[in-house]
DONURO-997094 format. One record per residue: residue number from 1; residue in one letter; x, y, z of N, C-alpha, C in turn. Coordinates in Angstrom, 3 decimals. Example, Ala and Ser with C-alpha at 12.3 -4.5 7.8 and 13.67 -1.06 7.14 Angstrom:
# DONURO-997094
+------+------+----------+----------+----------+----------+----------+----------+----------+----------+----------+
| resi | resn |   n_east |  n_north |     n_up |  ca_east | ca_north |    ca_up |   c_east |  c_north |     c_up |
+------+------+----------+----------+----------+----------+----------+----------+----------+----------+----------+
|    1 |    A |   13.190 |   -5.690 |    7.800 |   12.300 |   -4.500 |    7.800 |   13.200 |   -3.300 |    7.800 |
|    2 |    S |   12.850 |   -2.250 |    7.080 |   13.670 |   -1.060 |    7.140 |   12.900 |    0.030 |    7.870 |
+------+------+----------+----------+----------+----------+----------+----------+----------+----------+----------+
This chain:
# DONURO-997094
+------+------+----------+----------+----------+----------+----------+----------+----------+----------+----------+
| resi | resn |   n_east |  n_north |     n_up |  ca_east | ca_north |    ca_up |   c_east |  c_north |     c_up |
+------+------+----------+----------+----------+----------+----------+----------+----------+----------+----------+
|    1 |    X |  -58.345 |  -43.700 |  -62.254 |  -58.806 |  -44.897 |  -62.926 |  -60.025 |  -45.479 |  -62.231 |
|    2 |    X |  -60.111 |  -45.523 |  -61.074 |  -61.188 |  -45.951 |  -60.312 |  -62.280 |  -45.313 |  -60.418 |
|    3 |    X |  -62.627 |  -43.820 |  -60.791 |  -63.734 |  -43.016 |  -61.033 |  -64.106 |  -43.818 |  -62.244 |
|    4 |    X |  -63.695 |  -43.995 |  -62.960 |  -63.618 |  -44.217 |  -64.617 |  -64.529 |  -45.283 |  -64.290 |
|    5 |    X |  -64.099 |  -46.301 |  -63.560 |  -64.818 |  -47.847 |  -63.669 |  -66.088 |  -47.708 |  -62.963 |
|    6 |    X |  -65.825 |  -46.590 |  -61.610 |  -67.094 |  -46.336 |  -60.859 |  -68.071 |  -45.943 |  -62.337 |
|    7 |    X |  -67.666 |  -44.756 |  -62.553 |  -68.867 |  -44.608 |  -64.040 |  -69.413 |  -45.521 |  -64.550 |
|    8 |    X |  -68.504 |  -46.516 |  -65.233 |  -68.828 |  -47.510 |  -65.606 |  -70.075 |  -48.395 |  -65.185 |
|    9 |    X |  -69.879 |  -48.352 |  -63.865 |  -70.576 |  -49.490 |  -63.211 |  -71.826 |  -48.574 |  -63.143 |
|   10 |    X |  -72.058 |  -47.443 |  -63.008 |  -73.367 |  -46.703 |  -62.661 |  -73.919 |  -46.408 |  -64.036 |
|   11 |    X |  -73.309 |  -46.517 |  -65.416 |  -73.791 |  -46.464 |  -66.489 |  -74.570 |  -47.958 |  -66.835 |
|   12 |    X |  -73.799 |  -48.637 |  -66.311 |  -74.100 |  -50.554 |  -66.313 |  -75.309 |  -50.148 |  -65.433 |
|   13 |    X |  -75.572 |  -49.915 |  -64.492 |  -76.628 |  -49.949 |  -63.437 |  -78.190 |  -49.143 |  -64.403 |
|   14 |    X |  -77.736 |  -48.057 |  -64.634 |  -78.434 |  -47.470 |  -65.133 |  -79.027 |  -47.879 |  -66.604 |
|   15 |    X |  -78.508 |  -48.730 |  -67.458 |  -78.995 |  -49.120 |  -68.393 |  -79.666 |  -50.615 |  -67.765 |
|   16 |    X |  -79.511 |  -51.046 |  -66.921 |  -80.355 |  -52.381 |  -66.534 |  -81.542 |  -51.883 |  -65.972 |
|   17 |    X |  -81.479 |  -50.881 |  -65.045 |  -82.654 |  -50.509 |  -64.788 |  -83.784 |  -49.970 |  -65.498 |
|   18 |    X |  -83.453 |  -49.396 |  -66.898 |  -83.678 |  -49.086 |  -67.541 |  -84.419 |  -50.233 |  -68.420 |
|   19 |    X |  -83.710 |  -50.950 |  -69.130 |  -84.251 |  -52.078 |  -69.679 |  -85.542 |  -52.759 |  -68.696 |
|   20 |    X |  -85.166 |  -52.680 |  -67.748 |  -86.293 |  -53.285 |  -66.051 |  -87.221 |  -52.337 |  -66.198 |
|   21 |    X |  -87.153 |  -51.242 |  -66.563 |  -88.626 |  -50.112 |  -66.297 |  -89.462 |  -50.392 |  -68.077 |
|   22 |    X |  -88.709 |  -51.050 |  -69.366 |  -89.213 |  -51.500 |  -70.057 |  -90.018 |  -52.484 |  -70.023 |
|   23 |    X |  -89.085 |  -53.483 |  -69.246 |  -89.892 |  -54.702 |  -69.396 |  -90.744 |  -54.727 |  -68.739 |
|   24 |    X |  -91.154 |  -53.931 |  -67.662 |  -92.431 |  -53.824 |  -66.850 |  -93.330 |  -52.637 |  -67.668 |
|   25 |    X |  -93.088 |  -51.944 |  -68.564 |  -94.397 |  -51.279 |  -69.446 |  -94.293 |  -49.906 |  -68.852 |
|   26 |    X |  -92.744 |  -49.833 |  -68.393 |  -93.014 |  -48.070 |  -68.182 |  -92.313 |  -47.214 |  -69.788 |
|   27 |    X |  -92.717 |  -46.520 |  -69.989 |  -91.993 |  -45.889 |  -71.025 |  -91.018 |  -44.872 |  -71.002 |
|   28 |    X |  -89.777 |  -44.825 |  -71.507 |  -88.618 |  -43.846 |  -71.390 |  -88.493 |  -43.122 |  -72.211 |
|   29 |    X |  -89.260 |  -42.218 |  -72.599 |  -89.176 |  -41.576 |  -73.929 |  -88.916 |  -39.880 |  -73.175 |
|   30 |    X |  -89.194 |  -39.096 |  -74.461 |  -88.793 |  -37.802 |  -73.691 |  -89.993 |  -37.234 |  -73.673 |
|   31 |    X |  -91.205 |  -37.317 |  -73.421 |  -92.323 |  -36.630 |  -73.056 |  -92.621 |  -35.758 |  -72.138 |
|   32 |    X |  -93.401 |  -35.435 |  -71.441 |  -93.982 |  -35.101 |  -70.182 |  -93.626 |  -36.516 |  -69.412 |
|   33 |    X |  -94.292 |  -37.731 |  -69.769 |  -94.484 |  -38.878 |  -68.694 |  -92.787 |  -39.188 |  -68.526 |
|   34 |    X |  -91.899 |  -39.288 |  -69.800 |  -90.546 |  -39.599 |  -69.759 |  -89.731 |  -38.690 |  -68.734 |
|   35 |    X |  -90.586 |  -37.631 |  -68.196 |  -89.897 |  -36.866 |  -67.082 |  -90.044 |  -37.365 |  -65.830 |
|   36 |    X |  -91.684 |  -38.290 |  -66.128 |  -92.107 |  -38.480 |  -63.933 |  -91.436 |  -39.727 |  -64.531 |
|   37 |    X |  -91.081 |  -40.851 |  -65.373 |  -90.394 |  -42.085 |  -65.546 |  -88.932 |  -42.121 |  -64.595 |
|   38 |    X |  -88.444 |  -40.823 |  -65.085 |  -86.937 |  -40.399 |  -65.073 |  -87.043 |  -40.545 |  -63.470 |
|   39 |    X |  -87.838 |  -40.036 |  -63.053 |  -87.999 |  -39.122 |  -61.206 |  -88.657 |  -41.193 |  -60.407 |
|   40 |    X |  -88.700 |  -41.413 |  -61.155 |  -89.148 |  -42.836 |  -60.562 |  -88.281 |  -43.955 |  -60.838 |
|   41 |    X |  -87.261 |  -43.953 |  -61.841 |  -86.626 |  -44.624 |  -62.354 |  -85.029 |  -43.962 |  -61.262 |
|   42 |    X |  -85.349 |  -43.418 |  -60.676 |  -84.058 |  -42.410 |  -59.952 |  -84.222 |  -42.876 |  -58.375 |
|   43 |    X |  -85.706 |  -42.703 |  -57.913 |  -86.203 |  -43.401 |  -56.717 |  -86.349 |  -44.780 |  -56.461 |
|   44 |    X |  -86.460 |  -45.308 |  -57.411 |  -85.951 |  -46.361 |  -57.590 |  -84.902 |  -46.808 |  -57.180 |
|   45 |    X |  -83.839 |  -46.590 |  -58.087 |  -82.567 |  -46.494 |  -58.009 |  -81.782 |  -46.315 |  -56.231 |
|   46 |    X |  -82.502 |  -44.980 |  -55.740 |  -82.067 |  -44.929 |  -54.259 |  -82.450 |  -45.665 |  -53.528 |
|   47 |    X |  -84.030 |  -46.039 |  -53.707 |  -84.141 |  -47.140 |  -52.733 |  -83.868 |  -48.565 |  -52.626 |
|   48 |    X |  -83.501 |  -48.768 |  -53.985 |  -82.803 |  -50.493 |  -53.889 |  -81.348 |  -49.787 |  -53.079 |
|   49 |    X |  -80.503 |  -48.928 |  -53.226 |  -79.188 |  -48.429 |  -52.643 |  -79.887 |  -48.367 |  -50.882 |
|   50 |    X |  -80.949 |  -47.745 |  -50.597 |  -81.247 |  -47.815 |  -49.168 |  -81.495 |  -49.526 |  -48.721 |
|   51 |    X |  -82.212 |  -50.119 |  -49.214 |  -82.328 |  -51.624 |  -49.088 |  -81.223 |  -52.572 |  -49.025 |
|   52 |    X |  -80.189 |  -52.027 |  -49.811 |  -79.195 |  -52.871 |  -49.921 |  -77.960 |  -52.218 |  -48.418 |
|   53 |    X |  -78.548 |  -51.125 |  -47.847 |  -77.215 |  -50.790 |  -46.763 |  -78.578 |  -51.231 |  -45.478 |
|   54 |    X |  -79.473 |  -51.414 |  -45.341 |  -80.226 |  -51.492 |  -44.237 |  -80.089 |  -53.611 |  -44.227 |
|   55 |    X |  -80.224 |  -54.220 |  -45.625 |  -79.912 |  -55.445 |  -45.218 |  -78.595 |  -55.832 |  -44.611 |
|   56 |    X |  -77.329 |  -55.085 |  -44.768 |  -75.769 |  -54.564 |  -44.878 |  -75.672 |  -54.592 |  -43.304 |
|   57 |    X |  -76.429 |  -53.627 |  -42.668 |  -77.057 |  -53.648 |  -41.282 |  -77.846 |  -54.488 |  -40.238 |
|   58 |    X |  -78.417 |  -54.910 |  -40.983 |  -78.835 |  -56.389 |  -40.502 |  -77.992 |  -57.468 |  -40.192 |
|   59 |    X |  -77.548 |  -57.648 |  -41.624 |  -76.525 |  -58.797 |  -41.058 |  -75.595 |  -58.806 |  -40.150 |
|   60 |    X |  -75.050 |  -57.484 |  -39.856 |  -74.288 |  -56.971 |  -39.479 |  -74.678 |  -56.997 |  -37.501 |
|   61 |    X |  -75.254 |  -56.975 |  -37.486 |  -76.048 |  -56.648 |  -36.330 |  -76.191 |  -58.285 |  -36.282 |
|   62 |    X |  -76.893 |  -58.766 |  -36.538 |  -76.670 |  -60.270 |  -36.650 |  -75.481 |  -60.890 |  -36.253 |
|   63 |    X |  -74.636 |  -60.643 |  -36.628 |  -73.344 |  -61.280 |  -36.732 |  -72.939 |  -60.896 |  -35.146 |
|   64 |    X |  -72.912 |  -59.325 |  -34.677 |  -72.057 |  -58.702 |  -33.723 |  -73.317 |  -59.565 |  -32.532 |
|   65 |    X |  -74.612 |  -60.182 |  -33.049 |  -75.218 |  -60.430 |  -31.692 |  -75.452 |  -61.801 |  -31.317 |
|   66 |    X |  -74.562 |  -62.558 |  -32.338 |  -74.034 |  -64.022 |  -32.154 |  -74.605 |  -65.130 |  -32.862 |
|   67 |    X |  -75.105 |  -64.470 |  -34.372 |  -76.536 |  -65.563 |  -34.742 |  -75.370 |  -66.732 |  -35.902 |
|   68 |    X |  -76.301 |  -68.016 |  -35.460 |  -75.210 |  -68.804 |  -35.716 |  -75.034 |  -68.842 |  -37.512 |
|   69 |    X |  -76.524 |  -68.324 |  -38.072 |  -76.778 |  -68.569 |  -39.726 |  -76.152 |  -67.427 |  -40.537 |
|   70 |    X |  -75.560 |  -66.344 |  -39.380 |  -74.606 |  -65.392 |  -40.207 |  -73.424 |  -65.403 |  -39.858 |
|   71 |    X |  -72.574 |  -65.900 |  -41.074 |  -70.920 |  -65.875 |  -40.999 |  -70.248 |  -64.171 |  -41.672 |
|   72 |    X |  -69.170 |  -63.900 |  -41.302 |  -68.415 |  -62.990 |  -41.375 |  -67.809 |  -62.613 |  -43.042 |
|   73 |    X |  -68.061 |  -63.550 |  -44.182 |  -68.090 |  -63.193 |  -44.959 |  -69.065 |  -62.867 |  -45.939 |
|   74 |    X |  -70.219 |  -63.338 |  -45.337 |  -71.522 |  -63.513 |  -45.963 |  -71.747 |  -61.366 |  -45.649 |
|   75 |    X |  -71.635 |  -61.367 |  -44.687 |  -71.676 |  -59.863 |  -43.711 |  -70.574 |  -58.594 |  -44.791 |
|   76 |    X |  -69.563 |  -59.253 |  -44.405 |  -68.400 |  -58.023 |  -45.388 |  -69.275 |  -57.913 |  -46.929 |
|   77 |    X |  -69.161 |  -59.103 |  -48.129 |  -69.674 |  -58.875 |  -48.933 |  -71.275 |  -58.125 |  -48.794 |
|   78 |    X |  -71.519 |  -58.342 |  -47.978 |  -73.004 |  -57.336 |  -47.979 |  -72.891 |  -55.868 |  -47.454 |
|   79 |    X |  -71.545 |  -55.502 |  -46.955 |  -71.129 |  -54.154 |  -46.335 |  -70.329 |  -53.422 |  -47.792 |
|   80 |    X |  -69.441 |  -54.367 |  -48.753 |  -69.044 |  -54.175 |  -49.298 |  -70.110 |  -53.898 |  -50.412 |
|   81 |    X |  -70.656 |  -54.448 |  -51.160 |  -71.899 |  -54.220 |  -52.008 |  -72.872 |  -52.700 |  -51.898 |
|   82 |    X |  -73.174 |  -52.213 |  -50.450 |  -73.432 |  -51.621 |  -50.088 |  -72.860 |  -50.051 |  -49.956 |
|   83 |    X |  -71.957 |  -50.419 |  -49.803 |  -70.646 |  -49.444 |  -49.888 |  -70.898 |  -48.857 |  -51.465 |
|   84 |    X |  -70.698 |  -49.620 |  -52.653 |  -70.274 |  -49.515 |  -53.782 |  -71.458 |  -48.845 |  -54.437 |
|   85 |    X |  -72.561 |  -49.595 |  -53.825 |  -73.832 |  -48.838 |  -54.413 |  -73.977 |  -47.566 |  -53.978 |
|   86 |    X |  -73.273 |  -47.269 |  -52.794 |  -74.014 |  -45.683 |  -52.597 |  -72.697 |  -44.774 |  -53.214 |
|   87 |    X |  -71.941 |  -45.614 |  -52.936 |  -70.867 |  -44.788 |  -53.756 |  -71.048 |  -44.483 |  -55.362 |
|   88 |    X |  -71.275 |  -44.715 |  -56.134 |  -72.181 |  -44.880 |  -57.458 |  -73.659 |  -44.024 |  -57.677 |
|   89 |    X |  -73.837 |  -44.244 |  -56.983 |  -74.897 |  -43.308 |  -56.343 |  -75.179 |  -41.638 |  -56.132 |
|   90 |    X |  -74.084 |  -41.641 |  -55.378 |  -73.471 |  -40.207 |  -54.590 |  -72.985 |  -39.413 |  -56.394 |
|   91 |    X |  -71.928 |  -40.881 |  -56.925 |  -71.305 |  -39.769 |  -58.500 |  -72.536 |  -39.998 |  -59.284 |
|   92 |    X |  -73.854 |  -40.274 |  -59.407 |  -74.481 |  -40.237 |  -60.536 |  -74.667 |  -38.644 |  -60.047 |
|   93 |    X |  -75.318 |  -38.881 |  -58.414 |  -75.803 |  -37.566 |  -57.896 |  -74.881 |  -36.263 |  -58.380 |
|   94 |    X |  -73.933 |  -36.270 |  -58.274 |  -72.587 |  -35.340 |  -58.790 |  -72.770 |  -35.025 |  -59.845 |
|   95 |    X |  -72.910 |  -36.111 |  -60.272 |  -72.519 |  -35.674 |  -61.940 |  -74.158 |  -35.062 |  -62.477 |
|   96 |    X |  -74.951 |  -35.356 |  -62.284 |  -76.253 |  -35.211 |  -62.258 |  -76.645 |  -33.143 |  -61.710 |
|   97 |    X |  -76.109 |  -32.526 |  -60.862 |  -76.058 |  -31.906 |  -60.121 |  -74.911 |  -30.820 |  -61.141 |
|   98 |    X |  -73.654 |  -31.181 |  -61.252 |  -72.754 |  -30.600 |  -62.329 |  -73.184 |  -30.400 |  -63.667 |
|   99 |    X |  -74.384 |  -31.369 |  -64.321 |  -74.904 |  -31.132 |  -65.548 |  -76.048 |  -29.715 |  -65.313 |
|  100 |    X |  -76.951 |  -30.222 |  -64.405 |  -77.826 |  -29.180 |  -64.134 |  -76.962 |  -27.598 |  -63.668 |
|  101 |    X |  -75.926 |  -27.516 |  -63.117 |  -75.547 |  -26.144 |  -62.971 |  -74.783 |  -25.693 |  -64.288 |
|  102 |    X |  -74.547 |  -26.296 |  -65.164 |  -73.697 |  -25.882 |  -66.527 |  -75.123 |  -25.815 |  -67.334 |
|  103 |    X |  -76.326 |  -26.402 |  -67.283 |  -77.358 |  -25.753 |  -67.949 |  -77.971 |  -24.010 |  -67.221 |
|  104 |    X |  -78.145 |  -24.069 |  -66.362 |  -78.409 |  -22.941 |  -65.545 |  -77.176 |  -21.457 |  -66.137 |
|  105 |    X |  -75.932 |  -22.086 |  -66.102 |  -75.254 |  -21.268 |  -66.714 |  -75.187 |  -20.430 |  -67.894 |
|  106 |    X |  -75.838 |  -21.233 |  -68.880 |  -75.503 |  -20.613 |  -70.303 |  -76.818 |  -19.774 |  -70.443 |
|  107 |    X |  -76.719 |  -19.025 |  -71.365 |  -76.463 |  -17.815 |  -71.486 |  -77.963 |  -17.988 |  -72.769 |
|  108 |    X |  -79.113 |  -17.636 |  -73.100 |  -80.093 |  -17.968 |  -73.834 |  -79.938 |  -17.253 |  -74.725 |
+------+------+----------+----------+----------+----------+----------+----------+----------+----------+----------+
């Protein structure tokens, strides 16, 4: 059940970002350009997931080095967040990776 919702949430992710690469004037279509969109719309994607475990780290580091403006829950929810995104992440990668070897497979 928990894969199920993980999907969920990376299908949710993926259609916001999506709508976000609209509203800034990139186009998602299936072209040539809808391919480097895809490859940028993906890097994207990892590096808000890298941003969000390096701030995760920060605070974190913060916290263990006594700073008085970071409390211990402010810290978990940002470890936790972090967590979820790469986890989401990792199954787009999966699933992403499982599509491409079942194309490779068949048979022309």
């Amino acid at each position: 059940m928990s894969t199920i919702s993980n999907v969920d949430q990376v299908l949710a992710e993926m259609r916001r970002i999506a709508s976000a690469a609209q509203g800034s004037g990139i186009e998602t279509g299936t072209t040539q350009k809808g391919d480097a969109d895809f490859a940028s719309l993906l890097k994207q994607s990892v590096n808000q997931v890298n941003d969000m475990q390096q701030s995760a780290s920060k605070l974190s580091s913060a916290l263990s080095a006594g700073d008085p403006n970071v409390d211990v829950a402010q810290v978990m929810v940002a470890l936790q967040k972090a967590g979820v995104a790469f986890q989401a992440m990792t199954e787009v990668r999966n699933r992403l990776v499982s599509a491409y070897q079942d194309i490779m497979s068949m048979q022309v």
